[in-house]
C-alpha positions as a printed NumPy array, in Angstrom:
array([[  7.827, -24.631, -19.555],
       [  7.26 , -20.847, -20.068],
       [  9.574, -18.898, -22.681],
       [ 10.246, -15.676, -21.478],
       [  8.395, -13.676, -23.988],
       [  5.391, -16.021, -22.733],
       [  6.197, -14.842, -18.997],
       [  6.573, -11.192, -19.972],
       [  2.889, -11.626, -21.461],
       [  1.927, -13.018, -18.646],
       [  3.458, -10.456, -15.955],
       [  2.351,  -7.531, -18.696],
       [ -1.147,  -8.904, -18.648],
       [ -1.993,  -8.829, -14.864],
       [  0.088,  -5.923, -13.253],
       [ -2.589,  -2.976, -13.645],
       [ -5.113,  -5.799, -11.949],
       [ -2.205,  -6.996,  -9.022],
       [ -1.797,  -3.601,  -8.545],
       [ -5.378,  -2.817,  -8.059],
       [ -5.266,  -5.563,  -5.724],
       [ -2.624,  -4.643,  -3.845],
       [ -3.7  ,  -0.859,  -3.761],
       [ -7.015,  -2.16 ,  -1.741],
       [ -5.424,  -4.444,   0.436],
       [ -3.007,  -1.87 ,   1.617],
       [ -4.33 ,   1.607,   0.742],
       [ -0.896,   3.033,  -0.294],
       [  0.222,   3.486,  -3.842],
       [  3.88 ,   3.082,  -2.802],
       [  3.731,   0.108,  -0.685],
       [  1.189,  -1.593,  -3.571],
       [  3.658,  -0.678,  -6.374],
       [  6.693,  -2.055,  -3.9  ],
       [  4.213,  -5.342,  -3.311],
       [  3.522,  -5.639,  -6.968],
       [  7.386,  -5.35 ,  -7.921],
       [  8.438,  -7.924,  -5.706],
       [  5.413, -10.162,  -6.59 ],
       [  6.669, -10.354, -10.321],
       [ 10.399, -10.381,  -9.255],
       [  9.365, -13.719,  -7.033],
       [  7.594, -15.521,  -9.962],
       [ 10.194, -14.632, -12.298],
       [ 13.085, -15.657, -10.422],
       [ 11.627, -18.945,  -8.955],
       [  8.472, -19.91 , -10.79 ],
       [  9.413, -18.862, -14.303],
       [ 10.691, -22.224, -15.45 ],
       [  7.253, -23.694, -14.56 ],
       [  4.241, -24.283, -17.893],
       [  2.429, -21.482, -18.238],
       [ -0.803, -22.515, -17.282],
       [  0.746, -22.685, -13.664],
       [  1.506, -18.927, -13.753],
       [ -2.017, -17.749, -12.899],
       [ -2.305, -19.469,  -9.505],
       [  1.585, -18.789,  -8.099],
       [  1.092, -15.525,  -8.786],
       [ -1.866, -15.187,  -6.652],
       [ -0.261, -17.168,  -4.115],
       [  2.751, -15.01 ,  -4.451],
       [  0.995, -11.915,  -4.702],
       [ -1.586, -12.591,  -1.48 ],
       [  1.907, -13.461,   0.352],
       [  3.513, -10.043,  -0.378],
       [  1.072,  -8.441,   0.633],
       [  0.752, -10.109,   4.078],
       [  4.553,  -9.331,   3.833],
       [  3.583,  -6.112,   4.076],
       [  1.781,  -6.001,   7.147],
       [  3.669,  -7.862,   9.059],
       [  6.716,  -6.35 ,   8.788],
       [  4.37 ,  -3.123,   9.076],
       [  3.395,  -4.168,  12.678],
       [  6.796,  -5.414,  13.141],
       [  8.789,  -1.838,  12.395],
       [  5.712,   0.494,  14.24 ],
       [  6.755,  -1.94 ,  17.485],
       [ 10.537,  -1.388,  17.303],
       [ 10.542,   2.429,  16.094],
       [  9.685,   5.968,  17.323],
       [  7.82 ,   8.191,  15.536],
       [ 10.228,   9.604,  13.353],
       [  7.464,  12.816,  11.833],
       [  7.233,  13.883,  15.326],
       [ 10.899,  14.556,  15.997],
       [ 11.377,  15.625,  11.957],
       [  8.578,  16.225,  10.274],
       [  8.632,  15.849,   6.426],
       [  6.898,  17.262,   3.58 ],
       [  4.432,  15.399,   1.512],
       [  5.08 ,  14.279,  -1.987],
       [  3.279,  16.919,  -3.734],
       [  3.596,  14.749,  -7.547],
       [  0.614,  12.314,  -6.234],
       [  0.34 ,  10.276,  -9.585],
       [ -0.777,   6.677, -10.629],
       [  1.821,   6.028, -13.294],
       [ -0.743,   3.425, -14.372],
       [ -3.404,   5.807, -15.085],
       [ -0.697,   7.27 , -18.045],
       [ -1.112,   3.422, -19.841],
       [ -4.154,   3.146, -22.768],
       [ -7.33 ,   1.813, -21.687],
       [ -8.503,  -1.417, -22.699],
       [-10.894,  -1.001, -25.617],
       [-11.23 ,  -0.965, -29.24 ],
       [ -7.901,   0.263, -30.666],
       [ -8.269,   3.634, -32.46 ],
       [-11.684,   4.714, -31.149],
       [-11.797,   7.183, -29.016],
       [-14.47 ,   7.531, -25.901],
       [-16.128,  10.667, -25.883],
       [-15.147,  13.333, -22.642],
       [-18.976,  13.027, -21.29 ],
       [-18.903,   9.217, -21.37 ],
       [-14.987,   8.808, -20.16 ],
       [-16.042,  11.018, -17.511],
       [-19.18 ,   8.716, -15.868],
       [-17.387,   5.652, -16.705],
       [-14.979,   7.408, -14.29 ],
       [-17.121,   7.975, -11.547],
       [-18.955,   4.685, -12.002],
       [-15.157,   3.088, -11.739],
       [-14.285,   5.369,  -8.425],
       [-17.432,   4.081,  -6.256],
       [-16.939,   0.958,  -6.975],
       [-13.652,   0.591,  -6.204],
       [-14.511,   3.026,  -2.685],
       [-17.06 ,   0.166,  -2.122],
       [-14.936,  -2.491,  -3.07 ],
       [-12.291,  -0.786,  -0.713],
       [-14.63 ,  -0.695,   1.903],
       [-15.416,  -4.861,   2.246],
       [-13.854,  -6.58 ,   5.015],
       [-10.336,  -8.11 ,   3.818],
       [-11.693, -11.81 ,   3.351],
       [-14.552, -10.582,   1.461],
       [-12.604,  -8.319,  -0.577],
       [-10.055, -10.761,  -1.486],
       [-11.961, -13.495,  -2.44 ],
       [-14.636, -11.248,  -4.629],
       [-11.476,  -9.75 ,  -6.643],
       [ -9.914, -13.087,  -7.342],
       [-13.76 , -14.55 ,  -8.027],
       [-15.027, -11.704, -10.265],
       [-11.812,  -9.762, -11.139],
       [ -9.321, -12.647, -11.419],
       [-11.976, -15.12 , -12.859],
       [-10.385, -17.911, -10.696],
       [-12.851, -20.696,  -9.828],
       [-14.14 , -21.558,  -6.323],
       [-11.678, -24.417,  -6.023],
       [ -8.705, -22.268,  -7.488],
       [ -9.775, -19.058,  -4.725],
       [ -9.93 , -21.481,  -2.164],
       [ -6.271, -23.065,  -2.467],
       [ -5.06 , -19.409,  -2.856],
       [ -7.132, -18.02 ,  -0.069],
       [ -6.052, -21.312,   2.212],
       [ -9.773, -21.597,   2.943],
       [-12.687, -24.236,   1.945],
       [-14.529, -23.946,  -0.917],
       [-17.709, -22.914,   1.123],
       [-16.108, -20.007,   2.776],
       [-15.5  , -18.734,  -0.523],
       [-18.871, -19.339,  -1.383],
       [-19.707, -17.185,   1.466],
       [-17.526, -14.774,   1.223],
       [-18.118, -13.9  ,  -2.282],
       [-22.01 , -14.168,  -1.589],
       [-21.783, -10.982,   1.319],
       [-19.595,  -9.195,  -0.845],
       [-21.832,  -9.056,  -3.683],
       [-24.999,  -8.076,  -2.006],
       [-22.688,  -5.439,   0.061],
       [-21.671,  -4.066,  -2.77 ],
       [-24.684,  -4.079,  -4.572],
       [-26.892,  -2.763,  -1.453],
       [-23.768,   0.087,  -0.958],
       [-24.307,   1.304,  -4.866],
       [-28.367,   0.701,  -4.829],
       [-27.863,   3.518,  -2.38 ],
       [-25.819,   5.701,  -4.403],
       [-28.449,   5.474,  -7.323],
       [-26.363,   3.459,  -9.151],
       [-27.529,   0.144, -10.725],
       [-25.639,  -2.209, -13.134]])
């Protein structure tokens, strides 16, 4: 069973990367913050009695959920409502942050990167995630919880609800999209 310092760990440890995850799925730093919330809220409340080895999978499984959630009740409330902005129109948030961007990078505690370096790691980071952003959904998902997540084929495919060779597949396109996409950008790894 899982203490709660050990589920704290655990929720600490993979909200910057659920968030990423959500933030590509549905391309709206509100809605992926609100996905990632309830997410952790759901494993807490239900799963956190279970060991702590079991934690990695649930939350995928909880966090792929949400974030179907998301679109469905999406589609659901575009069906039933008007337009609101056309009747009222609002103003736009002008404070467009990432609160996450405010938390330290992960590196070597008390060195610091130098400006010219921080800034191309920067870039580098921004086209991949535009490319990663611009897969189809299956490939996207199962390439982030491959490569980013570091589940196993079997482990993707139970989360994913699919067989172990469409993951296969699906990881396969992604790669060579992604590497094709930043080939063409002049950018090799």
């Amino acid at each position: 069973m899982a203490s709660r310092s050990e589920l704290a760990t655990f929720l600490e440890s993979v909200e910057r990367r659920a968030y990423k995850r959500a933030l590509f799925a549905v391309r709206d730093r509100d809605a992926a913050l609100d996905i990632v919330q309830d997410a952790m809220m759901r494993l807490a409340e239900r799963y956190g009695d279970r060991p702590s080895a079991e934690l990695p999978l649930l939350m995928q499984r909880i966090l792929q959920n949400a974030i179907r959630d998301h679109f469905r009740r999406s589609k659901t409330r575009s069906a039933r409502i008007t337009l609101w902005s056309a009747i009222a129109p609002g103003r736009a948030d002008e404070a467009d942050s990432d609160p996450l961007e405010t938390l330290p990078a992960a590196g070597r505690p008390g060195e610091a990167e130098p400006p010219p370096d921080r800034a191309e790691r920067a870039q580098l980071l921004e086209s991949i995630e535009k490319e990663i952003r611009a897969l189809p959904a299956r490939q996207r998902e199962a390439f982030l919880l491959r490569y980013w997540e570091e589940l196993d084929v079997a482990e993707t495919a139970r989360v994913m609800g699919c067989s172990e060779g469409s993951v296969k597949t699906h990881c396969s396109r992604a790669a060579h999209a992604l590497a094709a996409a930043l080939r063409a950008r002049g950018i090799t790894l």
